[in-house]
Steps between C-alpha positions, in 0.01 A plus 500: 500500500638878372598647848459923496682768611413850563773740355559897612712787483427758752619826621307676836133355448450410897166630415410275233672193553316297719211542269640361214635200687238416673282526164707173357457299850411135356600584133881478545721277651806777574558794537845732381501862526779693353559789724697799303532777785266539702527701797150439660374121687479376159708205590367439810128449319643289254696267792216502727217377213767234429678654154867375443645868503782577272709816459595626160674858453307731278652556135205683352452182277178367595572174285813446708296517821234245423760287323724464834161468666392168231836366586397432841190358455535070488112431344359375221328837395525859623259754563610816496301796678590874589392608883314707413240218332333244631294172389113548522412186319648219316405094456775290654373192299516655178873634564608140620383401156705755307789506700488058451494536142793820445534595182416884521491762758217632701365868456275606784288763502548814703255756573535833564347841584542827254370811539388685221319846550236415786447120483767263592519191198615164603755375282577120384869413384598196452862414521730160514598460886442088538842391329695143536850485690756602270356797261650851613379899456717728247436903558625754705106627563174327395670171463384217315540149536736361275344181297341338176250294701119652421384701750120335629257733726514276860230576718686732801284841559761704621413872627778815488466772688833697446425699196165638635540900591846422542801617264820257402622760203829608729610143521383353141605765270845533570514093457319487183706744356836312594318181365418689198891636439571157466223358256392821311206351280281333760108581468455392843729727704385804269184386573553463888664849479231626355291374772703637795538890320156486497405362842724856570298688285817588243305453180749616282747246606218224542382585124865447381512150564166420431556599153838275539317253623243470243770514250678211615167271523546186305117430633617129627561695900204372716569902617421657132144557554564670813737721363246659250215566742763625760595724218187572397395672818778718516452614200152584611618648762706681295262614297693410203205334299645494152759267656282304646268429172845391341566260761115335515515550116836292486261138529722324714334166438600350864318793592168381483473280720569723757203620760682784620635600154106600384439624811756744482401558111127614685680740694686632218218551298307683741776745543583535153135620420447722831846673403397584107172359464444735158749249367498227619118422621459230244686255683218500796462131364811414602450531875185303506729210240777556794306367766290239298822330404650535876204252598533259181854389619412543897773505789824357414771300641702519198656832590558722796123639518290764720171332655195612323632580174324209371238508666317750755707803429475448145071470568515844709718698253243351226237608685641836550533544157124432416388726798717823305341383134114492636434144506437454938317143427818361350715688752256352806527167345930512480503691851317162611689243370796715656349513839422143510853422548494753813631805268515782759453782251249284299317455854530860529422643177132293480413657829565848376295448182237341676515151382590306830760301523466159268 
């Protein structure tokens, strides 16, 4: 039977720790936590739940840190979890059963909470953490596991709290740019760059290596689609709507399939018509085609997607768009189908026109 080990890095999370380790109690069989500095009980947390602790000197190399970390484990099978997560569900039978038969690595699916404007969005990544003895990280920042094998959704539920209202851009920008000395034409640190300058609000910089980015997509990165609708609303944001009808315009056909891709296109429509609606007023269609095609495809696990976009956000903003064109029975009937999966402002928005709740 595959035996399992639980495999961290950490630096001062005291206040996180014990979560996340007591979140895997009966789903691993060891523990190893790597710790890189820390000048808080972070040890003592790990030594008291029963962790193996390690010491490893910080190098800024992220991949060097979880690679010493791997090297200590003895298991089967790693899983490898930041402090500042923690398991909320997963089906030990299932993972026996994949772990037994090997052949690929195990990409779990982490949740977590964004805030955009007033309503916080709940976020679902999913990213290759169960790996067999033996296979290693490469990357100075944002590593990835190094390996061939396919990469097979597992069922772990994993929730992150580190990136909510907080801000990482002093730390990961400075990194990504030393990775990115190094290996000039990478899509994916432009694009995490891109990411981090605008978390900071430094759009000029974030826009520059979005446009890198985009130039550099082969379309074969699991990441591609989410660097156009990350793109996308900055340039919304930005106001710059001639660049964003070139981008939509472009056809990217591993586009489609994307949720949050014609969700964002919704958005981008709107705007576009609000900001020059003399000229461009006969693409009103388009929002309404937006959102229909959001709820053909439906949520996602394909690719790193926002809750809703498939499904009840894509209802309300349909719904919102049939309220400002006249038609309220369609927008009643949307709003409805919105709130029946507990849509607050769907809930809301009914009760304000008068139409109850469901």
């Amino acid at each position: 039977m595959s035996s399992l080990s639980l495999v961290m890095i950490v630096r001062n999370e005291a206040e996180h720790l014990a979560r996340c380790l007591e979140s895997v109690q009966g789903l691993i069989d060891h523990i190893v936590v790597t710790d890189t500095g820390s000048t808080d009980d972070t040890p003592a947390v790990a030594a008291a739940m029963g962790a193996q602790v390690v010491r490893f000197p910080w190098v800024d190399d992220f991949s060097a840190a979880r690679n010493f970390a791997l090297s200590c484990s003895k298991t089967d099978w790693n899983l490898i979890l930041d402090a500042d997560e923690y398991v909320v569900e997963y089906d030990k039978d299932s993972l026996k059963a994949f772990m037994s038969r090997g052949g690929a690595v195990g990409r779990i699916q982490i949740l977590s909470h964004t805030q955009s404007e007033d309503e916080v969005n709940e976020t679902r990544n999913y990213i290759t953490r169960l790996i067999p003895r033996g296979l290693r990280y490469k990357g100075r920042i944002h590593e990835q596991v190094v390996t061939d094998l396919p990469r097979v959704n597992v069922p772990i539920v994993v929730r992150h709290s580190g990136y909510f209202r907080r801000n990482k851009a002093e730390r990961n920008i400075p990194l990504l740019l030393k990775e990115l000395a190094s290996v000039e034409n990478d899509a994916y640190l432009h694009y995490q760059l891109a990411k981090e300058y605008a978390g900071i609000e430094n759009d000029t910089d974030s826009r520059l290596h979005y446009e890198k980015a985009v130039m550099l997509l082969t379309g074969r990165e699991r990441y591609a689609p989410n660097v156009i609708v990350d793109y996308l609303y900055l340039l919304i944001k930005l106001r710059d709507f001639e660049a964003g009808l070139d981008l939509i315009r472009h056809r990217y056909d591993w586009e489609d399939g994307f949720p949050d891709f014609h969700f964002a296109c919704g958005i981008f429509y709107r705007e576009l018509i609000l900001h020059d609606p003399g000229r461009y007023a006969s693409l009103l269609p388009m929002i309404e085609a937006s959102y229909w095609r959001c709820l053909e495809i439906g949520e996602t696990d394909r690719y790193d997607s926002v809750e809703g976009t498939g499904s009840y956000a894509a209802w309300y903003n349909l719904g919102n768009y049939y309220e400002v064109i006249g038609d309220l029975n369609k927008a009643i009937e949307c709003y409805r189908c919105s709130a029946n999966r507990q849509y607050k402002r769907a809930l809301r928005r009914l009760q304000e026109i008068g139409a109850g709740s469901v």
